[in-house]
KEVEXGU-870581 format. One record per residue: residue in three letters; x, y, z of N, C-alpha, C, CB in turn. Coordinates in pm, whole numbers, padded with zeros to 5 digits, always signed. Glycine has a CB too. Example, Ala and Ser with C-alpha at 12.3 -4.5 7.8 and 13.67 -1.06 7.14 Angstrom:
<rs>
ALA+01319-00569+00780+01230-00450+00780+01320-00330+00780+01131-00447+00905
SER+01285-00225+00708+01367-00106+00714+01290+00003+00787+01408-00060+00572
</rs>
This chain:
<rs>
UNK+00718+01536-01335+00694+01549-01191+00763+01674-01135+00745+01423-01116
UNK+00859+01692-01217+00950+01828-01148+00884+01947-01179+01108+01852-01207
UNK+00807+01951-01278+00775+02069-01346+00647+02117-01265+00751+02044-01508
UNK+00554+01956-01200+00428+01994-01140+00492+02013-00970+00290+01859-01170
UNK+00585+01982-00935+00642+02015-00792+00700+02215-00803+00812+01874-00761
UNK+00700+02217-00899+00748+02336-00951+00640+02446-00909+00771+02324-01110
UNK+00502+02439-00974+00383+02516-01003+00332+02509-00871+00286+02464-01119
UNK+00325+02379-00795+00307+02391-00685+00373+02453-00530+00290+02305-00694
UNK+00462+02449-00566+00539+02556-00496+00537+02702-00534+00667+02522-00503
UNK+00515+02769-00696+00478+02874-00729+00342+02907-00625+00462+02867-00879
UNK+00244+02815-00609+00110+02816-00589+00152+02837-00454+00013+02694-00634
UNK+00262+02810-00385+00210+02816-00216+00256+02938-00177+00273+02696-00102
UNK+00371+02984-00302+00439+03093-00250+00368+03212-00222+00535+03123-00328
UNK+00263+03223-00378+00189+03255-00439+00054+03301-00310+00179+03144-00549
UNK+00012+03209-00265-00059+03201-00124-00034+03265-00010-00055+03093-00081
UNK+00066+03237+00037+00189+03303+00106+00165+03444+00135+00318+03294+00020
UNK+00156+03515+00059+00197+03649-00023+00061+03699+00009+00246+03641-00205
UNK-00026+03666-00015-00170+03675-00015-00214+03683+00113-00234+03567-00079
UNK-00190+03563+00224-00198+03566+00351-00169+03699+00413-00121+03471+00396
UNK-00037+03720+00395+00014+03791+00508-00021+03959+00419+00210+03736+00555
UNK-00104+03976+00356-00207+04091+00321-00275+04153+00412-00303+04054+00243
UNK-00343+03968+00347-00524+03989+00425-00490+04024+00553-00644+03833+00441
UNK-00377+03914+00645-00370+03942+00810-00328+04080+00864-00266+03846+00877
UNK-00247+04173+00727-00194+04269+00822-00330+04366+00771-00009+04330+00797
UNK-00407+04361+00662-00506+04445+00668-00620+04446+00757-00544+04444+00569
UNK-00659+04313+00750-00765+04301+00870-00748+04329+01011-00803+04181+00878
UNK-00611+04288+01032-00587+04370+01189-00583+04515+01190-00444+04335+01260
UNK-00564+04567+01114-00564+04740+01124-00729+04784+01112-00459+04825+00970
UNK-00803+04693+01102-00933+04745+01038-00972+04755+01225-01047+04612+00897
UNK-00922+04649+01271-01014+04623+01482-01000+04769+01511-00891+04497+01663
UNK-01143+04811+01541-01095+04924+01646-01057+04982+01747-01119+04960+01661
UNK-00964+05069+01753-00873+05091+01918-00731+05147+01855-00837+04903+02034
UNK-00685+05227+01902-00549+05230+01923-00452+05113+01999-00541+05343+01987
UNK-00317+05043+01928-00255+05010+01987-00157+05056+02112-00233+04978+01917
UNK-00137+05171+02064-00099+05304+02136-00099+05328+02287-00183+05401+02089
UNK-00283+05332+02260-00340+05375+02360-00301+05257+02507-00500+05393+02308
UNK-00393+05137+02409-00412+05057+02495-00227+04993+02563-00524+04947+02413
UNK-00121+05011+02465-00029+05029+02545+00017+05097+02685+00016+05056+02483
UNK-00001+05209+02673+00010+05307+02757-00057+05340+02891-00009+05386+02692
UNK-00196+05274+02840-00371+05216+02941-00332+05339+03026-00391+05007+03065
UNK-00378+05378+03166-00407+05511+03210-00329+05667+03187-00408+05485+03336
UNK-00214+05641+03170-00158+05742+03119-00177+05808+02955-00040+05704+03145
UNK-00274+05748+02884-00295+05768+02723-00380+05896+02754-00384+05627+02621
UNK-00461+05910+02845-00581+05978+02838-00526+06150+02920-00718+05870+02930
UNK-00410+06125+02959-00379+06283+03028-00275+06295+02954-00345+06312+03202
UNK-00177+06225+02880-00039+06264+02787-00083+06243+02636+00110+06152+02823
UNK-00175+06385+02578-00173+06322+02375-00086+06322+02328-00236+06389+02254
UNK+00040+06379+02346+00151+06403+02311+00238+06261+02357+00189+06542+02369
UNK+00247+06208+02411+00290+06072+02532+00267+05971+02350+00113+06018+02742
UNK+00129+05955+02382+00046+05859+02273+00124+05912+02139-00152+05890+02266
UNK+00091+06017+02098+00162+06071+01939+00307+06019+01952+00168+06269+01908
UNK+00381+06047+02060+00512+06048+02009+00543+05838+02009+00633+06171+02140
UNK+00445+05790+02086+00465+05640+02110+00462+05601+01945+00327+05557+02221
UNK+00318+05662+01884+00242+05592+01752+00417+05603+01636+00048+05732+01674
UNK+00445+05724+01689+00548+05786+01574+00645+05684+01613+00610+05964+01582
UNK+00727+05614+01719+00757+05537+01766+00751+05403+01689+00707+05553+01860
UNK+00645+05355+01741+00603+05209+01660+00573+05195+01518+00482+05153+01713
UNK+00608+05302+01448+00559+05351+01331+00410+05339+01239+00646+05309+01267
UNK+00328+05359+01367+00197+05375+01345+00162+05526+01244+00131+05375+01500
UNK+00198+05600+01274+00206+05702+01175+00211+05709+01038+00286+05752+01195
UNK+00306+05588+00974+00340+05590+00846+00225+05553+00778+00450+05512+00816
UNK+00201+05553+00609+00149+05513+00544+00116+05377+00578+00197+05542+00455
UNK-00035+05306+00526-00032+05136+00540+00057+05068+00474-00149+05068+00497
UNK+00094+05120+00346+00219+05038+00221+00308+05024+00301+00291+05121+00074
UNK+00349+05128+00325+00482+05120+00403+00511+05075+00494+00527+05197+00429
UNK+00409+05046+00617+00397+04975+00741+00389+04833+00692+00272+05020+00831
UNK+00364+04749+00587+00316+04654+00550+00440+04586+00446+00177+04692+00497
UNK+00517+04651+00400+00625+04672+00333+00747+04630+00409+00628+04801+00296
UNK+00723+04771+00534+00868+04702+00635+00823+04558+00712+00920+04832+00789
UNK+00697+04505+00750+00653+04422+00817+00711+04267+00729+00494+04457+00835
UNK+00679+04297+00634+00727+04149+00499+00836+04184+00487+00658+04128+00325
UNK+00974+04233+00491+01087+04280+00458+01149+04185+00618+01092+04475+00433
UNK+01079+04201+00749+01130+04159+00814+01093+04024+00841+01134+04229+00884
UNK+01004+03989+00805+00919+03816+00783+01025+03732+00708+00748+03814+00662
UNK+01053+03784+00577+01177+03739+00476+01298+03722+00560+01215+03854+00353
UNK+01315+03846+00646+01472+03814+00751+01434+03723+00849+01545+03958+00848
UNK+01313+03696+00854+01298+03595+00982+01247+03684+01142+01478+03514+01005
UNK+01227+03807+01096+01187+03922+01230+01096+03963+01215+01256+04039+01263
UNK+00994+03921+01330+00877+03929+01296+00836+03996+01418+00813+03806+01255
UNK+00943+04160+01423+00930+04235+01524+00901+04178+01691+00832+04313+01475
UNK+00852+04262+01762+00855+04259+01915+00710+04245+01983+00924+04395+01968
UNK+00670+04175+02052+00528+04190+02155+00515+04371+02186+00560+04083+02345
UNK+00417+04400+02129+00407+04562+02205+00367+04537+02358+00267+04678+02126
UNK+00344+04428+02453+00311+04406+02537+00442+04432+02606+00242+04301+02535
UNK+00481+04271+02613+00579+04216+02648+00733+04228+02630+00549+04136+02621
UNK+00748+04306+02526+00855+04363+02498+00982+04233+02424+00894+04440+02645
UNK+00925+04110+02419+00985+03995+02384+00978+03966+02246+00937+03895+02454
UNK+01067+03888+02186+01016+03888+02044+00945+03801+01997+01097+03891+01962
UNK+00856+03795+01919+00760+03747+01855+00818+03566+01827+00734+03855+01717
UNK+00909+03567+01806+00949+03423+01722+01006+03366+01926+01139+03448+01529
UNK+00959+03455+02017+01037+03384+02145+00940+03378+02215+01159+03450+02222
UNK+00845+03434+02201+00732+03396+02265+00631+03271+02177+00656+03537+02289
UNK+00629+03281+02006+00597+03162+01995+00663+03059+01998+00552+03153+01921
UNK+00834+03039+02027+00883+02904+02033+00842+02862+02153+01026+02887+02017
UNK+00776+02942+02281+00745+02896+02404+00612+02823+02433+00755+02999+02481
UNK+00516+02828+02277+00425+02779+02277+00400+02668+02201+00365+02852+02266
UNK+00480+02675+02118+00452+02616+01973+00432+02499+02020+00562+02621+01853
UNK+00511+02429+02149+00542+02286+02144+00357+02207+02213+00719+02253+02273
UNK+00321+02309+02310+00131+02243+02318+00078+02253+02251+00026+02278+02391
UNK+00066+02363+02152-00042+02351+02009+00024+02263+01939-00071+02490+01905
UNK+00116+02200+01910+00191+02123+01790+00122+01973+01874+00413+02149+01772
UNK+00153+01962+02001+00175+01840+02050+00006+01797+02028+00251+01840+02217
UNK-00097+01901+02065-00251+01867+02028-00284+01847+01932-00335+01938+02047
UNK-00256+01926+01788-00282+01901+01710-00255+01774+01628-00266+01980+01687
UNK-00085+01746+01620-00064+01624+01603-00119+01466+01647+00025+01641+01628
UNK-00200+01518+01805-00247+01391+01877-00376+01381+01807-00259+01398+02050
UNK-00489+01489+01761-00560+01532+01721-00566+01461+01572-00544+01655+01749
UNK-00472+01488+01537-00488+01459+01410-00477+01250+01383-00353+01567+01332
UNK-00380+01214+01469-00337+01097+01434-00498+01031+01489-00175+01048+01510
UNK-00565+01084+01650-00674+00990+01652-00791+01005+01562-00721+00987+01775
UNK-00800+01133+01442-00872+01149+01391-00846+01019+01267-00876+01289+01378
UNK-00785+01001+01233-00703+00946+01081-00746+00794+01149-00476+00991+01045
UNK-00679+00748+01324-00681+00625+01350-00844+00578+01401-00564+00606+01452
UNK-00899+00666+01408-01024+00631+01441-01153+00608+01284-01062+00763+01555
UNK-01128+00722+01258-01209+00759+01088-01169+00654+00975-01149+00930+01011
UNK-01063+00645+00961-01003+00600+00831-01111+00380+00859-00736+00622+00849
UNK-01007+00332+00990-01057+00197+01008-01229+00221+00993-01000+00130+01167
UNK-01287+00315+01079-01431+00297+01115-01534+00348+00975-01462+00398+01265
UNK-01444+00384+00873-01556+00387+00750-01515+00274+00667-01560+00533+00651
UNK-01395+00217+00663-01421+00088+00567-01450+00015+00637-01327+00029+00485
UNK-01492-00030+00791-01620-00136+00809-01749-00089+00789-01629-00194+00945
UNK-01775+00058+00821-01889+00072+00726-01939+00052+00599-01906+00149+00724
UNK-01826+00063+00527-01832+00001+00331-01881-00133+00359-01645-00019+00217
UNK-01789-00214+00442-01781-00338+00395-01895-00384+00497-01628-00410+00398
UNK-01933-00346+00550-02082-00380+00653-02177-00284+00553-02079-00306+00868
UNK-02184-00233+00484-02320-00165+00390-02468-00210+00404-02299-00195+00237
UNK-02544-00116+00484-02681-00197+00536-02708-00266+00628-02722-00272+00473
UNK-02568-00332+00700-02621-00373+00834-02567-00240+00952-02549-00547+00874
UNK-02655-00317+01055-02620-00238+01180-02511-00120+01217-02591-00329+01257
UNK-02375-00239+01231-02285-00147+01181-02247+00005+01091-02251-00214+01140
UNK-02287-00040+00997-02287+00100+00886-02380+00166+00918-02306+00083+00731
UNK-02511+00127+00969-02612+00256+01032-02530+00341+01187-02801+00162+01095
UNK-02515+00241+01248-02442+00342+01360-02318+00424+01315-02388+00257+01485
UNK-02226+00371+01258-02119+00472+01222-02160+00580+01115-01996+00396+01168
UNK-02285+00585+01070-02340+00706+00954-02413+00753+01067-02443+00663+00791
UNK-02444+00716+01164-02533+00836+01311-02453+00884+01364-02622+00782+01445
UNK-02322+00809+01395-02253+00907+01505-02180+00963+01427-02174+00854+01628
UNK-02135+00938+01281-02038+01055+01218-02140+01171+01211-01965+01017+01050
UNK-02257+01169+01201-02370+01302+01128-02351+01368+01305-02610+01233+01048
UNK-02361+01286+01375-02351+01373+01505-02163+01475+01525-02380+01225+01658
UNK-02073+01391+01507-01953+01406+01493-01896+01564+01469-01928+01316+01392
UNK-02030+01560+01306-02001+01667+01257-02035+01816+01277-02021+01641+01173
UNK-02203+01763+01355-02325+01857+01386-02259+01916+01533-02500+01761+01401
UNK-02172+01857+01621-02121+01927+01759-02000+01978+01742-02110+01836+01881
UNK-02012+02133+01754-01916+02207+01735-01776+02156+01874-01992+02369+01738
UNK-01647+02162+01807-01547+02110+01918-01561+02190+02079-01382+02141+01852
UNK-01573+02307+02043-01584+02405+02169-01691+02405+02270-01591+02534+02124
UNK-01820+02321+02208-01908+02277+02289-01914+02120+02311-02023+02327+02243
UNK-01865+02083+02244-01798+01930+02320-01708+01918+02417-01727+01847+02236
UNK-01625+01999+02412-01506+02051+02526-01553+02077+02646-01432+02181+02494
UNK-01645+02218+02638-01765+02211+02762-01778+02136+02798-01880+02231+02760
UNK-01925+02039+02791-01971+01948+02823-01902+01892+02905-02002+01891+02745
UNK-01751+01840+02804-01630+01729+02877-01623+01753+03027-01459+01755+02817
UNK-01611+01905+03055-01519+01956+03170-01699+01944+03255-01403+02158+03141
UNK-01776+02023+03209-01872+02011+03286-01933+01854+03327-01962+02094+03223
UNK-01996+01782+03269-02031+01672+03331-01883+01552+03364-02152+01614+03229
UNK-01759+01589+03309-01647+01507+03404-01652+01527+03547-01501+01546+03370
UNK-01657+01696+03567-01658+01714+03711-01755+01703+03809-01626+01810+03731
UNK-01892+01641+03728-02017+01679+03813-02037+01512+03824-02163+01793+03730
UNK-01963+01437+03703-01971+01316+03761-01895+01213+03783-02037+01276+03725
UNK-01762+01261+03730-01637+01132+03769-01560+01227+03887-01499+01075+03599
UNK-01625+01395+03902-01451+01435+03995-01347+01495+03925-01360+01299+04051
UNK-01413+01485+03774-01250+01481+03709-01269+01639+03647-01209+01328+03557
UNK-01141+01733+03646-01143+01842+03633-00979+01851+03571-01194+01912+03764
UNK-00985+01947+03423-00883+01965+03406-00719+02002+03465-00924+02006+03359
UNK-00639+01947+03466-00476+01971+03549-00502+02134+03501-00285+01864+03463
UNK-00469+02193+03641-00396+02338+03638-00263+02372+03567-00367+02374+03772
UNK-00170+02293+03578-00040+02315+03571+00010+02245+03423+00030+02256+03707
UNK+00080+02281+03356+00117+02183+03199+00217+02138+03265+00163+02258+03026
UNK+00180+01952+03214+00300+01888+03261+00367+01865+03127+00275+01752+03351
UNK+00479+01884+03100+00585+01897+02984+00610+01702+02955+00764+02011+03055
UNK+00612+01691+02816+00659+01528+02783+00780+01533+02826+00660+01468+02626
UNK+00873+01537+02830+00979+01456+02867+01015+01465+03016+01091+01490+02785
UNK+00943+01605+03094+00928+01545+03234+00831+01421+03292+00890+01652+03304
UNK+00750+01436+03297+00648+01324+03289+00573+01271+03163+00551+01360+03369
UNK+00602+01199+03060+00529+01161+02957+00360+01119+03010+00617+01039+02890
UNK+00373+01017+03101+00233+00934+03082+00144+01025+03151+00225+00772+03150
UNK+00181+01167+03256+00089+01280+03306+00069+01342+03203+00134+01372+03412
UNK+00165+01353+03083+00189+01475+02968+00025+01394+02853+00428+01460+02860
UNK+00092+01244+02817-00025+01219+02694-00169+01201+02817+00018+01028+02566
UNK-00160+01178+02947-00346+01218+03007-00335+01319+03001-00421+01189+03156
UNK-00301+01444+02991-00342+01541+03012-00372+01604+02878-00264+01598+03094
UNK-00316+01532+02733-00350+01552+02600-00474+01491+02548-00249+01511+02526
UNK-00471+01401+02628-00571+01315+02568-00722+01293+02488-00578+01270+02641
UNK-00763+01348+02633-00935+01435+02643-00946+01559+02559-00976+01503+02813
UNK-00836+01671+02567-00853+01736+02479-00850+01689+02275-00764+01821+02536
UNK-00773+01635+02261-00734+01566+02176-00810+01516+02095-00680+01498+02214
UNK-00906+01420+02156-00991+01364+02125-01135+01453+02093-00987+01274+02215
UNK-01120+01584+02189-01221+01627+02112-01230+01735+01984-01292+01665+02199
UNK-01086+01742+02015-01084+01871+01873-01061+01744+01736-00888+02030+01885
UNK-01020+01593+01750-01002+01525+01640-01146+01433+01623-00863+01442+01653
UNK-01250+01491+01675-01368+01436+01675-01447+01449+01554-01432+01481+01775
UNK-01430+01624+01475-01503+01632+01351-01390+01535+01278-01533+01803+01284
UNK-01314+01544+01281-01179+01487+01190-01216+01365+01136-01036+01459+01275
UNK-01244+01283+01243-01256+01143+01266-01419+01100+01172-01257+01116+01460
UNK-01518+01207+01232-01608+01210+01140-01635+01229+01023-01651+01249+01160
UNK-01509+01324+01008-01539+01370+00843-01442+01203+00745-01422+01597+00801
UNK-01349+01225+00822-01251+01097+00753-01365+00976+00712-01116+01020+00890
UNK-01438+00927+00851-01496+00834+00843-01603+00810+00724-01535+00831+00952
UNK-01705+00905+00685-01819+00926+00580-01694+00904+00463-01923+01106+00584
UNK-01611+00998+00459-01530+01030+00350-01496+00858+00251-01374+01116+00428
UNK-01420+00827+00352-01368+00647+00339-01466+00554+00311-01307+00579+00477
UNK-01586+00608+00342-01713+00551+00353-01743+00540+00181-01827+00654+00454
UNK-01736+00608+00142-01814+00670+00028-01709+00618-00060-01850+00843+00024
UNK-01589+00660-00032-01493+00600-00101-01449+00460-00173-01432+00618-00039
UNK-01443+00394-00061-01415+00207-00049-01587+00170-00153-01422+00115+00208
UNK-01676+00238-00073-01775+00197-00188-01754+00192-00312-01869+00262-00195
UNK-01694+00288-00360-01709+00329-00541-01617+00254-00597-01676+00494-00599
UNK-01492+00241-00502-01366+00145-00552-01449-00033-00597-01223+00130-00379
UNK-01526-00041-00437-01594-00221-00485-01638-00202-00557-01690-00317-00420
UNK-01763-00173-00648-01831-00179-00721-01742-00170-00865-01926-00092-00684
UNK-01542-00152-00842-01485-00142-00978-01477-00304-01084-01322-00078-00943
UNK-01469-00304-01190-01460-00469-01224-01354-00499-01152-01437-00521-01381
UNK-01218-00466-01144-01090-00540-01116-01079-00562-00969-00962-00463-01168
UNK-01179-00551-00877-01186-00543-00810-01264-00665-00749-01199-00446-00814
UNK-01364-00730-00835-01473-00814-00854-01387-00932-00907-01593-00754-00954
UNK-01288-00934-01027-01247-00998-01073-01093-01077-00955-01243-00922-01202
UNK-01050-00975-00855-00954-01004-00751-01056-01101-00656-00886-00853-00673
UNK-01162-01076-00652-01205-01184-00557-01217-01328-00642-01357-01139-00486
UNK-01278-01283-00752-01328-01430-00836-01183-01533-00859-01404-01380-01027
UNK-01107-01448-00847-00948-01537-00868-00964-01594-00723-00766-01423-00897
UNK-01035-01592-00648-00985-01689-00509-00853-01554-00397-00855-01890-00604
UNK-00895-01452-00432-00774-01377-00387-00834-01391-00185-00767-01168-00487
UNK-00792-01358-00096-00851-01359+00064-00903-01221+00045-00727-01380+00213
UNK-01011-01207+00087-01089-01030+00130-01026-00955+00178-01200-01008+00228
UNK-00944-00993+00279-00854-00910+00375-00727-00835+00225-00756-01052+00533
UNK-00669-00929+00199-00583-00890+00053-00632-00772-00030-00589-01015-00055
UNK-00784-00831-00081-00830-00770-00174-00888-00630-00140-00911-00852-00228
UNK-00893-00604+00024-00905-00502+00100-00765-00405+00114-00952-00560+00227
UNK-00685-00483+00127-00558-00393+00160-00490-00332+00031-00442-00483+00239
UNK-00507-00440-00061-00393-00415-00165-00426-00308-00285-00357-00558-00236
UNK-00624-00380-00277-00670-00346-00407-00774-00182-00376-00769-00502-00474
UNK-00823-00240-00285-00972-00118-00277-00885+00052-00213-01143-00201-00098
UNK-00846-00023-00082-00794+00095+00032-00677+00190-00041-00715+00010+00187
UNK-00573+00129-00119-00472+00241-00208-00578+00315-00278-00350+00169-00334
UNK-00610+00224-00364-00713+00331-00505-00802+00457-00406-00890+00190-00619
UNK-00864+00422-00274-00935+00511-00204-00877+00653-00125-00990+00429-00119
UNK-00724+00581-00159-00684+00708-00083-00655+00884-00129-00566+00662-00034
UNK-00705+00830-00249-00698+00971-00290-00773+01099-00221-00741+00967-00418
UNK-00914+01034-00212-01020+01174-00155-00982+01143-00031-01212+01182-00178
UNK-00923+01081+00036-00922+01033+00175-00819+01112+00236-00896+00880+00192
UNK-00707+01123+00114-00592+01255+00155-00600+01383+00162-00498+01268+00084
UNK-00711+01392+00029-00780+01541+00012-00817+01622+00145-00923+01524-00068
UNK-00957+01506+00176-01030+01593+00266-00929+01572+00407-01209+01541+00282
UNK-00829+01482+00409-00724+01508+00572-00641+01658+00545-00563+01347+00601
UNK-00613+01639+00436-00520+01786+00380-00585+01954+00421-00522+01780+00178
UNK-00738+01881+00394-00818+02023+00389-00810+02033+00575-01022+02011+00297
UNK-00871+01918+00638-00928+01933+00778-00791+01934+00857-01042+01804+00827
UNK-00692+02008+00790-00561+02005+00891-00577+02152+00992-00390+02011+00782
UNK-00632+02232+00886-00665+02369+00896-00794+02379+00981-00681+02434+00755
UNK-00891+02295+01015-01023+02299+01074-00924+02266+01223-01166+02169+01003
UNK-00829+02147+01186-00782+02110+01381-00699+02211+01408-00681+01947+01433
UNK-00647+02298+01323-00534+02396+01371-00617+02489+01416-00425+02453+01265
UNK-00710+02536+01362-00806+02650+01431-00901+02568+01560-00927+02724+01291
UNK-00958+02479+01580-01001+02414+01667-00897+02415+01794-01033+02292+01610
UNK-00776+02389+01801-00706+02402+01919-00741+02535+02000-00562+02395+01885
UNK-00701+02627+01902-00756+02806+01968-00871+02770+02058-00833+02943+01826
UNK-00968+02730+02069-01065+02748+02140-01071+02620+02238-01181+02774+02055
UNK-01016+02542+02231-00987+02390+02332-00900+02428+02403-00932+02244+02267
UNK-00790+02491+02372-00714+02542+02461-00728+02591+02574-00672+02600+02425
UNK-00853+02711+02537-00897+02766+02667-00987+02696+02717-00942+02892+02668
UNK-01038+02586+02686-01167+02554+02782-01092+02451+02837-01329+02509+02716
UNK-01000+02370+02816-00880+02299+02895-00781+02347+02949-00821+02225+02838
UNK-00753+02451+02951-00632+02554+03022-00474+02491+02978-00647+02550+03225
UNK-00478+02478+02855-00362+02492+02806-00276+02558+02763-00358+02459+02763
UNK-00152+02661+02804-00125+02724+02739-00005+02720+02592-00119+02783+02827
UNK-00078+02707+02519-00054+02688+02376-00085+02834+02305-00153+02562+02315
UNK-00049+02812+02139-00060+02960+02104-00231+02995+02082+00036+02991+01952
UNK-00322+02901+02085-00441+02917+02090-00472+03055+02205-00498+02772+02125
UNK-00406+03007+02324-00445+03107+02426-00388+03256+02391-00389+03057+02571
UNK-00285+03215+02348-00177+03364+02348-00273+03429+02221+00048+03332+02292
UNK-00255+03391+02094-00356+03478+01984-00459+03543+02047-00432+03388+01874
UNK-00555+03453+02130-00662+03543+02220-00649+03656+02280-00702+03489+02317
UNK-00540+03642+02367-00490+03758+02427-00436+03841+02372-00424+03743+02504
UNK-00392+03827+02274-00316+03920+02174-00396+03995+02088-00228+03848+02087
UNK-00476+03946+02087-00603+04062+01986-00714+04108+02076-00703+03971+01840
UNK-00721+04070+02159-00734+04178+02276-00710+04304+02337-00707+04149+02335
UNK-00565+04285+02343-00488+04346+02348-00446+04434+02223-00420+04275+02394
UNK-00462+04411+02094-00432+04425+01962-00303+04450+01958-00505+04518+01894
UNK-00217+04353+01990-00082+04330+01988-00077+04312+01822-00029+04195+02090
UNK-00042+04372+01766-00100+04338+01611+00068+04253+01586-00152+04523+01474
UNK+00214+04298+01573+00317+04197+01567+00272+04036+01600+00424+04245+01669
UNK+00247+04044+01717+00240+03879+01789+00137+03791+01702+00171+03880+01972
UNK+00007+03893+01716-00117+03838+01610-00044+03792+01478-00242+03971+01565
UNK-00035+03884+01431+00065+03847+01293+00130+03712+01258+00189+03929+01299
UNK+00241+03697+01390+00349+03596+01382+00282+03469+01371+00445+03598+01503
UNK+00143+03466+01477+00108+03386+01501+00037+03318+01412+00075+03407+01582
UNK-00077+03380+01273-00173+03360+01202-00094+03327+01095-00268+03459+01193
UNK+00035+03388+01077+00133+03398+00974+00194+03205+00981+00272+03549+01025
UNK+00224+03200+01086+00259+03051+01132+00158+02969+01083+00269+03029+01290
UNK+00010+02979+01188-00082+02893+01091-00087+02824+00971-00153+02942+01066
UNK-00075+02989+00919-00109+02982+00759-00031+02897+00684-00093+03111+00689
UNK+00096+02925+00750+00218+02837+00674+00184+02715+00682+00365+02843+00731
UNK+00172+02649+00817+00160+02517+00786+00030+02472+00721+00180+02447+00901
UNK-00070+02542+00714-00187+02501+00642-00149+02459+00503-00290+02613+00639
UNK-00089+02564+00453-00002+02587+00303+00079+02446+00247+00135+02719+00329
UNK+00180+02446+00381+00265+02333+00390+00227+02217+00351+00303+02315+00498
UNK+00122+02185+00422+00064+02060+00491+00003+02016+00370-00043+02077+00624
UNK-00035+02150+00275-00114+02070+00167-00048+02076+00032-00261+02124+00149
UNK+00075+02173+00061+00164+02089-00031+00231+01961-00029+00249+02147-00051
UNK+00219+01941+00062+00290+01793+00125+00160+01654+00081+00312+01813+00354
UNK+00046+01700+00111-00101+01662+00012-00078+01622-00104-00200+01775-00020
UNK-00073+01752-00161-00047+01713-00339+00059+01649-00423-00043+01824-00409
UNK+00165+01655-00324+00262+01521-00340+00280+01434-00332+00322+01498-00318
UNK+00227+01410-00245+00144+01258-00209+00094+01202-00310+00024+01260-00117
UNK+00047+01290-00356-00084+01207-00495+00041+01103-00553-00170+01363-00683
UNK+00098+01143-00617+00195+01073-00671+00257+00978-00662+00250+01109-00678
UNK+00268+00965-00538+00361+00855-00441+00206+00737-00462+00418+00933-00210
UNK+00088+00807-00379-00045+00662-00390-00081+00612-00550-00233+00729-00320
UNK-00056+00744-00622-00151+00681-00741-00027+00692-00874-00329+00800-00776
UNK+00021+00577-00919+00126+00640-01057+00084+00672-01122+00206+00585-01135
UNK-00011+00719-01164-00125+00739-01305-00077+00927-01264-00375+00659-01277
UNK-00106+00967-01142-00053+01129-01114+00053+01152-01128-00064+01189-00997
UNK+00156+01055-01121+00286+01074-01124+00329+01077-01257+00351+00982-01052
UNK+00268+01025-01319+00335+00970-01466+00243+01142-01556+00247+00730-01537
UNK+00094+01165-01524+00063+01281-01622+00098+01394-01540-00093+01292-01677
UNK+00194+01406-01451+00247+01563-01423+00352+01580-01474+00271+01611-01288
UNK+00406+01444-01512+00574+01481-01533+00594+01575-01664+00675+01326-01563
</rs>
């Protein structure tokens, strides 16, 4: 087990490394000067103003080398300054982190608490009613993109309950029960594919487990369904069931970005927007760099798991 906790951590580091490539190459590819757009009316009567800024921010240098000092300071934990704002990168995202964390997490748990229960009554309802509606509304689930479900929300809430997103973020521990309504709606719709995908997933799953003999043979002993549901089918199922939550952590982390703004939250969803706009390329960075990590994280934390649900993984990694 130590040796496969080992490779897997090679593997994330490994990832890691890779990420923060692609992000600092692809941002240099947007076109525009950062420079410029720093500087905005004065760029265009001072070239010299702009040159001496670029030489400044060390836009000038080679890409290696710009990319070199950029990971040198990631490793120290400095992940440079807002060319905007003049603030640092790790202080402007601790000011956000806590609404994208708080959505996603809500996001995620109603995805898991909704999906996970609503496909093993589809297993165990197979062919009736039940299992046809929860295989329609997951295919729908999946087919409505979050950002146009979000719409909708705000548009027909206000055209027919009145109801229009809060202006202002109310913080949890000032008001909790204003803080989770005001999470809620959003929440629910960025953990909507989630819930869908979980649901088919579990679906498909719990099936293949019944149809096992020992499984057949737990009922014929007189075992209760409910038992032979909890103990026997639902562990063995959780394998793909962790998989595909592991994978769709990364679908709700990018899904916030765009819920954000159509709910007026300010989370780092909003700020990334503005920041590549702007081509704040530091902030962009910090921010995608963060992502990435926990994507990374999240699914190393996945593949460890295996171990803990199934001993059969535990026992051939060791």
């Amino acid at each position: 087990m130590q040796r496969y906790i080992t490779q897997r951590l090679m593997i994330a580091l490994v990832t890691l490394l890779g990420l923060t490539l692609i992000v600092f190459t692809f941002l240099r590819a947007i076109p525009g000067d950062a420079a410029i757009l720093v500087l905005g009316a004065d760029a265009s009567s001072s070239p010299e103003q702009v040159k001496a800024l670029r030489r400044e921010m060390g836009l000038e240098d080679p890409l290696p080398v710009q990319y070199a000092r950029w990971l040198g300071g990631v490793v120290r934990g400095d992940l440079e300054k807002s060319l905007f704002t003049g603030h640092a990168v790790t202080t402007e995202i601790r000011g956000r982190i806590s609404t994208t964390g708080e959505l996603a997490l809500l996001a995620l748990l109603l995805g898991a608490t909704i999906g996970i229960p609503v496909g093993t009554l589809a297993a165990v309802q197979r062919g009736r009613w039940a299992d046809g509606a929860v295989r329609a509304i997951s295919i729908l689930g999946l087919a409505v993109p979050n950002f146009w479900l979000g719409t909708m929300v705000v548009v027909f809430g206000a055209r027919w309950f009145g109801w229009i997103p809060p202006v202002a973020h109310v913080d949890f521990w000032r008001d909790p029960v204003a803080n989770v309504q005001q999470f809620a709606v959003p929440a629910l719709v960025v953990g909507a594919g989630l819930a869908a995908s979980l649901s088919r997933m579990t679906r498909s799953a719990v099936l293949e487990v019944l149809r096992e003999d020992y499984v057949r043979t737990a009922h014929a002993k007189g075992l209760a369904g409910r038992t032979v549901l909890l103990r026997h089918t639902l562990r063995t199922s959780l394998i793909p069931i962790i998989t595909l939550f592991g994978i769709q952590v990364g679908v709700v982390i990018a899904g916030t970005v765009v819920v954000e703004n159509v709910f007026n939250l300010p989370g780092l969803g909003r700020l990334i927007l503005d920041s590549i706009s702007r081509k704040d390329f530091p902030l962009v960075q910090g921010i995608i760099l963060l992502y990435g990590t926990l994507v990374v994280l999240i699914n190393l934390l996945v593949d460890l798991t295996y171990g803990l649900v199934d001993p059969r993984i535990r026992v051939s990694r060791g």
